[in-house]
C-alpha positions in Angstrom: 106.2 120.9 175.1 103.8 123.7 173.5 105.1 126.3 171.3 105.6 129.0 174.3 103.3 132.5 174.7 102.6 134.6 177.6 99.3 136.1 178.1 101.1 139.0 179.6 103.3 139.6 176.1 100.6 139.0 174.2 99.1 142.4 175.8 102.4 144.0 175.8 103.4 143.5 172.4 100.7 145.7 171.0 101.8 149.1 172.9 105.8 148.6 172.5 105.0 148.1 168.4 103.0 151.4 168.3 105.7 153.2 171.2 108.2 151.5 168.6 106.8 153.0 165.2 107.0 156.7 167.0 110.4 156.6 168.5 112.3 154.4 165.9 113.4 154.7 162.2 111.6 151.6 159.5 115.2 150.1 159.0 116.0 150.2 162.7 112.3 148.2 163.6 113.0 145.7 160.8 116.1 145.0 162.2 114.6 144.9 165.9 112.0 142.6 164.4 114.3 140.1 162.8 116.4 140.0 165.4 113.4 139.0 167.6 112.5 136.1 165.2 115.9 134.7 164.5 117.0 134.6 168.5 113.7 132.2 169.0 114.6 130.3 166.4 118.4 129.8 167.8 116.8 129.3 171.3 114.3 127.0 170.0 117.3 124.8 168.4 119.4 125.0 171.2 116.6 124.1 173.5 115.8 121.0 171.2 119.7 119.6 170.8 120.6 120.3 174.9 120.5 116.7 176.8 119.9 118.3 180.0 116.5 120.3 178.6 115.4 117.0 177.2 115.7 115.1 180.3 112.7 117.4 181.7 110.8 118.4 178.5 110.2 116.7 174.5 111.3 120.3 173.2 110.1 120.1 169.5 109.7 123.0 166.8 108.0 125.9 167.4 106.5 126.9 164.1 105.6 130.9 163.4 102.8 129.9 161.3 101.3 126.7 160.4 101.0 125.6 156.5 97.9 124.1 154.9 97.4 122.4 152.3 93.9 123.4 151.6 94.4 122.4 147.9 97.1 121.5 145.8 95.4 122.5 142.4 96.4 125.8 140.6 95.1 127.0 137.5 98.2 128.4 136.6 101.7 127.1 134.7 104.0 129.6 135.9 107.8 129.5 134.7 109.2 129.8 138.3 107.1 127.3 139.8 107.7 123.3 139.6 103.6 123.0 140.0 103.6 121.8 136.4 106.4 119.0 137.1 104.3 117.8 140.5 103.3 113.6 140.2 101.5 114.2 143.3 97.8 113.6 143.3 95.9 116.8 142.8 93.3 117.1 146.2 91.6 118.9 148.4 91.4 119.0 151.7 88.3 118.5 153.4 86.8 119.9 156.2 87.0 117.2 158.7 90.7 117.1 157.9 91.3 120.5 158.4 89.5 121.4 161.7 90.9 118.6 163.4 94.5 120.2 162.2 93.6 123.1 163.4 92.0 122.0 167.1 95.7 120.2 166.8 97.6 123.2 166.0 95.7 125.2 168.6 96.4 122.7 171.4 99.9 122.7 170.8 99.9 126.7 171.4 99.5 128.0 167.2 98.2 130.8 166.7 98.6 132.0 163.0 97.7 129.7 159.6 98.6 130.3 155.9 96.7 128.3 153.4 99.3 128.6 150.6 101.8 125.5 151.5 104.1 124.7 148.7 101.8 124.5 145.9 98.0 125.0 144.9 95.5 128.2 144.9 93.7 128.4 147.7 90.8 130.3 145.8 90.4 127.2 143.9 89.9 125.5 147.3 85.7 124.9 147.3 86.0 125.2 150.9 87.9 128.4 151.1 85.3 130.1 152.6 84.4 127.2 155.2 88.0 127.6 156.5 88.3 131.4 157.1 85.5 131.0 159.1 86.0 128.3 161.2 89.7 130.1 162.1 88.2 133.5 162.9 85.7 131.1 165.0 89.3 129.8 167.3 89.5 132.5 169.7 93.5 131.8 169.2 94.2 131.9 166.2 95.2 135.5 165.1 95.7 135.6 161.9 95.8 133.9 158.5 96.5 134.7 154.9 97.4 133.0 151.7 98.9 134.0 147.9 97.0 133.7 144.8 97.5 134.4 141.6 93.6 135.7 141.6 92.6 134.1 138.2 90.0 133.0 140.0 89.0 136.2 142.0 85.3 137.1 140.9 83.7 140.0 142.0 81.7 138.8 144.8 84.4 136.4 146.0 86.7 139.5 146.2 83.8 141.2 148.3 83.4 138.3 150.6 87.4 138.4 151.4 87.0 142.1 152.2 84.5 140.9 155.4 87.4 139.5 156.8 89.2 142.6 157.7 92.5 142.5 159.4 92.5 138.6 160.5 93.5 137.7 156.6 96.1 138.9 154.1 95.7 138.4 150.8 99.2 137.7 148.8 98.7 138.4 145.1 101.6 137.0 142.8 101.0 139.0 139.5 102.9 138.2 136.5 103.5 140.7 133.9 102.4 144.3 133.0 101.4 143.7 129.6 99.7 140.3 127.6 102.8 139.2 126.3 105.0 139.2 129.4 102.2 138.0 131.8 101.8 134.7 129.2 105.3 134.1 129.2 105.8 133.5 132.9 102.6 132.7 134.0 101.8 130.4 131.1 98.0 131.1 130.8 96.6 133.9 128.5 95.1 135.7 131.7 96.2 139.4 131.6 92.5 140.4 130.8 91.0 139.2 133.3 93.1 139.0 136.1 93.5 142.8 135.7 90.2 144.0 136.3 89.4 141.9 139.0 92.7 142.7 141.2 91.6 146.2 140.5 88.1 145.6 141.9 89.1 144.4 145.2 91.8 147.3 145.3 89.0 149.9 144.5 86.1 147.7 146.8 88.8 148.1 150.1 89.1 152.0 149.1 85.4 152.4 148.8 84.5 149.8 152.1 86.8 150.9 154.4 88.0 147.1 154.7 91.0 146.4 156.8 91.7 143.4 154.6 95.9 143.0 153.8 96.2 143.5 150.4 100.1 142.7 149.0 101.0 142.8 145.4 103.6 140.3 144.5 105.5 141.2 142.0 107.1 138.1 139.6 108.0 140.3 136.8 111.6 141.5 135.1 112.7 144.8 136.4 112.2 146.3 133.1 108.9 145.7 132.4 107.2 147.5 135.4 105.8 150.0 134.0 102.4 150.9 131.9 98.9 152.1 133.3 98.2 149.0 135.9 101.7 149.8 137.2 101.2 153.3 137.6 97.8 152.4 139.4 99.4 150.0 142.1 102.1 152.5 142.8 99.6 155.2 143.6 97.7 152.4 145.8 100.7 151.9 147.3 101.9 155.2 148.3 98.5 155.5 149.9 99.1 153.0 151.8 96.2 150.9 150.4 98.2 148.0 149.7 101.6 147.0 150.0 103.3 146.6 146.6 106.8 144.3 146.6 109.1 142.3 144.3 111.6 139.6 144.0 114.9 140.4 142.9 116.1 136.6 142.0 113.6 133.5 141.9 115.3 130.0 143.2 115.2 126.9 141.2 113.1 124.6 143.9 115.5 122.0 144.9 116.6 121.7 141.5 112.9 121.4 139.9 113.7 124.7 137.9 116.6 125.4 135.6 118.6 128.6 135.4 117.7 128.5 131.7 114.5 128.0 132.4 114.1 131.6 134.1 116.4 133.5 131.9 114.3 132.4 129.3 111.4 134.3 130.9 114.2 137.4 131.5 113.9 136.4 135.7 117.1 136.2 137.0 118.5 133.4 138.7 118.8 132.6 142.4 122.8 131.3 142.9 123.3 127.9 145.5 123.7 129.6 148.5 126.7 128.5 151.1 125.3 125.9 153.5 125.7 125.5 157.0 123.7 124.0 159.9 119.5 123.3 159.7 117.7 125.6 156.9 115.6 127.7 159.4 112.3 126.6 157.6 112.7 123.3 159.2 111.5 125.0 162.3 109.2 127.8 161.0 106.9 126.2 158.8 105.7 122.6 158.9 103.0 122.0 156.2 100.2 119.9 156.4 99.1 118.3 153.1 95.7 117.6 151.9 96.0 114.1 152.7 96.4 115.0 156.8 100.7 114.1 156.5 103.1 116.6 157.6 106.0 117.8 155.9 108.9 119.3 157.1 109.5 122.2 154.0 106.1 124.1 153.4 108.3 126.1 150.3 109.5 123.9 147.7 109.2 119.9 148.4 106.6 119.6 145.8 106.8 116.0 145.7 106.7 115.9 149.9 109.7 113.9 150.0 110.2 115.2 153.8 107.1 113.3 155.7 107.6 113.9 159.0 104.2 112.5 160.1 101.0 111.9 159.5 97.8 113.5 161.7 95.7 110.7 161.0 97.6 108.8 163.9 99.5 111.2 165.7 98.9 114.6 167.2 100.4 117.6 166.1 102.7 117.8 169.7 104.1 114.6 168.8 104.8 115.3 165.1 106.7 118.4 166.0 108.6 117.0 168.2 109.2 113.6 166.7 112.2 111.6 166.0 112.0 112.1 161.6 111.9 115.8 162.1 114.8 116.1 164.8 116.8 113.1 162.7 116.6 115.5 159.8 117.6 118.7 161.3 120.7 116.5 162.6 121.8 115.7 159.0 121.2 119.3 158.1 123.4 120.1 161.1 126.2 117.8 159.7 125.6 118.5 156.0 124.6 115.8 154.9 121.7 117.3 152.8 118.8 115.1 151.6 118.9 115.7 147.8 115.9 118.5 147.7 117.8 120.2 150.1 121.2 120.1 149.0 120.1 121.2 145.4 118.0 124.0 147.0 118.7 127.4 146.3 116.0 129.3 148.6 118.2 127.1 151.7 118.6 130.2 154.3 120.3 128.8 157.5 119.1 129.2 161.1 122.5 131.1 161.7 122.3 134.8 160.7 124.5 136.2 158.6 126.9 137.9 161.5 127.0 134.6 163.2 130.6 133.7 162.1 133.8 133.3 163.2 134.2 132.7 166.8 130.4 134.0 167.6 129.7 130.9 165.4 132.1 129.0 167.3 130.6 129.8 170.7 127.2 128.5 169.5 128.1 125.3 168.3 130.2 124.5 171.6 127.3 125.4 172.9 124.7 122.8 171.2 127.8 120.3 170.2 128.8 119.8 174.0 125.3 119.5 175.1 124.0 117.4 171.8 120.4 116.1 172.4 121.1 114.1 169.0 123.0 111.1 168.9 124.7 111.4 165.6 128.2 109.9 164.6 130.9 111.8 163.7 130.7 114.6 160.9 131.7 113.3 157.4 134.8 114.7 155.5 132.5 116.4 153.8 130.7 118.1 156.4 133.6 119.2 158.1 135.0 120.9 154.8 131.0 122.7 154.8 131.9 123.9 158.4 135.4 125.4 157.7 134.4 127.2 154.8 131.1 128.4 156.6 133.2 129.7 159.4 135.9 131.3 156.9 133.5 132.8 154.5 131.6 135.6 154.1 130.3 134.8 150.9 128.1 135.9 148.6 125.0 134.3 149.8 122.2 135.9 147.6 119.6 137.2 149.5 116.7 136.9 147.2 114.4 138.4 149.3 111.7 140.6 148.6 111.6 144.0 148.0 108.8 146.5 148.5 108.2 149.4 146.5 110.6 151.7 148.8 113.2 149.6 147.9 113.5 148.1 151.4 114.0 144.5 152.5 109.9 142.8 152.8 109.3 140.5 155.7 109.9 136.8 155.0 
C-alpha cells in the first residue's frame, strides 16, 4: 500500500494554509498542524496492527520525509554528537544508489527528502550538487533540505544553494559565539571561518532575492548568545530572512553521550523520558544508508543496529512494510526496547501527550482487539511500563527546539 495523497488536497492545502495564517493566531496553527501530523501517524499505526485492514492491504509506514545517507563523513567532532565514537565505515553514496532510492521512494508515493540521516555533512558529499538536481528533476518530490555545520560552505557553493530557492532548506547547526565556546563543543578551531561564510550566504539571499530556507541552529549555552554575530542573526531574523532557533536540552544518543560529557561543554542534559508504545520516528523517518540498507531510526543509531532492509534486493514498498520493521514496532509496543532504544533519551512516543488515561485506554482496545501482530503476552515488565504510562503525567522533557520568539520549532 503507497503512502496515501490526494491530488485534490494537494491543491487544497495551499489556500486553507494562507486562509489559516489570516484568520488564526501562530500557537493555535502550530497546534492545528501537529495535531494534523500526529492523528496520521496514530491512523497509520492503527491501520498497520488491524487484522481485518491487513486481510485486504500490506499497510506499512508512511514516512513524512525520507532520510539519505548521502555521506556519512563530517568534518566536525562535536561534544553532543556520537559521530566521533561511529566504527561504521565512512562512505558515500553514489549516484546510482541514490536515484534508484529515489525512483523507489517516488513509486511508493514520497514526496519530500532530507540528506542529513543520522550522521555525516552533506556539503562534504562530492555529489551534493548531483542530487539536488536530480530531486528538483522528480516532478514529485516537493521538497528537500539538510543540516550542516557549513565548515565547508565556500562562497560559490553558498551561491549555487541560493539557485535552489524554496525546494531546499538549509539547516545550519552553529556552535558557539565566540572562539573559545565554538572549540569546546564543536571540537574544531573553526569560528573564523565558519563566521564569514554563514554571513555571506545570509547577506547573498538579502541581496538575490533567493527564496532559499535558511535556519540557524543554535547548539550553544543560553548564556553565551550574545556578541556581534548574535546581534546580526537576530536582526536577520526579525526580518524574517532566516529563521533563528535553539535547543533547550541535547539527548545522549541511545546512550552514546554522557551527561557529563555535555555539562562539561555547559549543555544541559536531556532526562530518559517515560516510555510507552512505538517511538513515532519508527514511522516518520526511515533512513537509507550509503551502502543502499534501510534503517528504521534516521536520528541516533549511529552504528545502524535497526536494518530493516536492504534496497539492493527489495523495493522500498516491501521494506516499509516488511516483517523486521512491523516486528520491531511490536516490541516497542510491549516495551521490550532494543538496547539503543531503551537507553535513548530523544524516544518521543507515537501517543501525544493528552493521550492518557481512559483516551489511552480506548486506543489500545482499539489496536489490542484487532492486533495485526502476533506477539505473546506482555512481559512483567511491560505491563509495569503500561500502568505507569497510563498513571503518569510525568515529566517527559520536551527538548524541543525553540525559535528566537521563544515558541515551540517544528520537529
Amino acid at each position: 500500500m503507497k503512502i496515501p495523497s490526494s491530488l485534490v488536497w494537494e491543491r487544497v492545502k495551499p489556500a486553507l494554509i494562507a486562509a489559516g495564517k489570516r484568520i488564526l493566531p501562530k500557537p493555535a496553527r502550530r497546534r492545528l498542524a501537529d495535531g494534523y501530523e500526529w492523528g496520521l501517524v496514530l491512523l497509520n499505526y492503527a491501520l498497520m496492527r488491524s487484522s481485518l485492514v491487513g486481510r485486504l492491504f500490506n499497510v506499512g509506514v508512511w514516512p513524512n520525509t525520507l532520510y539519505m545517507e548521502g555521506t556519512n563523513i563530517c568534518n566536525a567532532k562535536c561534544v553532543f554528537c556520537a559521530y566521533p565514537q561511529m566504527q561504521r565505515p565512512k562512505v558515500t553514496m553514489e549516484m546510482d544508489t541514490f536515484k534508484n532510492t529515489i525512483l523507489g521512494f517516488v513509486r511508493a508515493g514520497g514526496r519530500e527528502v532530507n540528506l542529513s540521516a543520522i550522521v555525516g555533512d552533506p556539503l562534504i558529499d562530492r555529489y551534493l550538487f548531483d542530487k539536488l538536481d536530480f530531486l528538483r528533476s522528480q516532478p514529485q518530490i516537493r521538497a528537500a533540505q539538510f543540516f550542516t555545520n557549513a565548515i565547508a560552505m565556500r562562497p560559490a557553493m553558498a551561491d549555487k544553494l541560493l539557485t535552489y530557492g524554496k525546494f531546499l532548506k538549509v539547516c545550519i547547526s552553529f556552535g558557539g559565539f565566540d572562539r573559545e565556546t565554538y572549540l569546546r563543543i564543536f571540537k574544531v578551531d573553526k569560528f573564523e571561518t565558519v563566521v564569514p561564510q554563514i554571513q555571506h550566504l545570509i547577506a547573498q539571499k538579502e541581496a538575490t532575492g533567493s527564496s532559499l530556507d535558511i535556519t540557524v541552529n543554535l547548539r550553544v549555552p543560553v548564556e553565551n548568545r550574545k556578541g556581534p554575530f548574535w546581534d546580526y542573526l537576530r536582526d536577520r531574523h526579525r526580518k524574517g530572512i532566516i529563521l533563528l532557533d535553539w535547543v533547550d536540552q541535547f539527548d545522549n544518543w541511545g546512550g552514546d553521550i554522557s551527561e557529563e560529557t555535555l555539562l562539561a561543554a555547559d549543555l544541559t542534559p536531556r532526562p530518559l523520558p517515560l516510555k510507552r508504545g512505538p517511538c513515532h520516528r519508527l514511522l516518520t523517518g526511515p533512513a537509507v544508508l550509503a551502502d543502499g540498507r534501510v534503517n528504521a531510526c534516521a536520528c541516533r543509531d549511529v552504528e545502524a543496529t535497526l536494518i530493516i532492509g536492504d534496497l539492493k534486493t527489495q523495493s522500498m514498498q516491501a521494506i516499509l512494510s516488511g516483517a523486521p520493521l512491523k516486528e520491531l514496532l511490536d516490541k516497542h509496543e510491549r516495551a521490550d526496547f532494543p538496547a539503543i532504544c531503551e537507553k535513548c533519551t530523544l524516544y518521543e512516543s507515537i501517543y501525544p501527550d493528552w493521550m492518557r488515561g481512559n483516551s489511552w485506554k480506548f486506543f489500545q482496545a482499539v489496536i489490542g482487539g484487532f492486533g495485526y501482530f502476533r506477539s505473546p503476552a506482555p512481559s512483567a515488565a511491560a505491563a509495569e511500563a503500561a500502568a505507569a504510562a497510563n498513571g503518569n503525567r510525568g515529566a517527559v522533557a520536551s527538548g524541543v527546539a525553540r525559535s528566537a520568539d521563544g515558541e515551540a520549532a517544528h520537529r
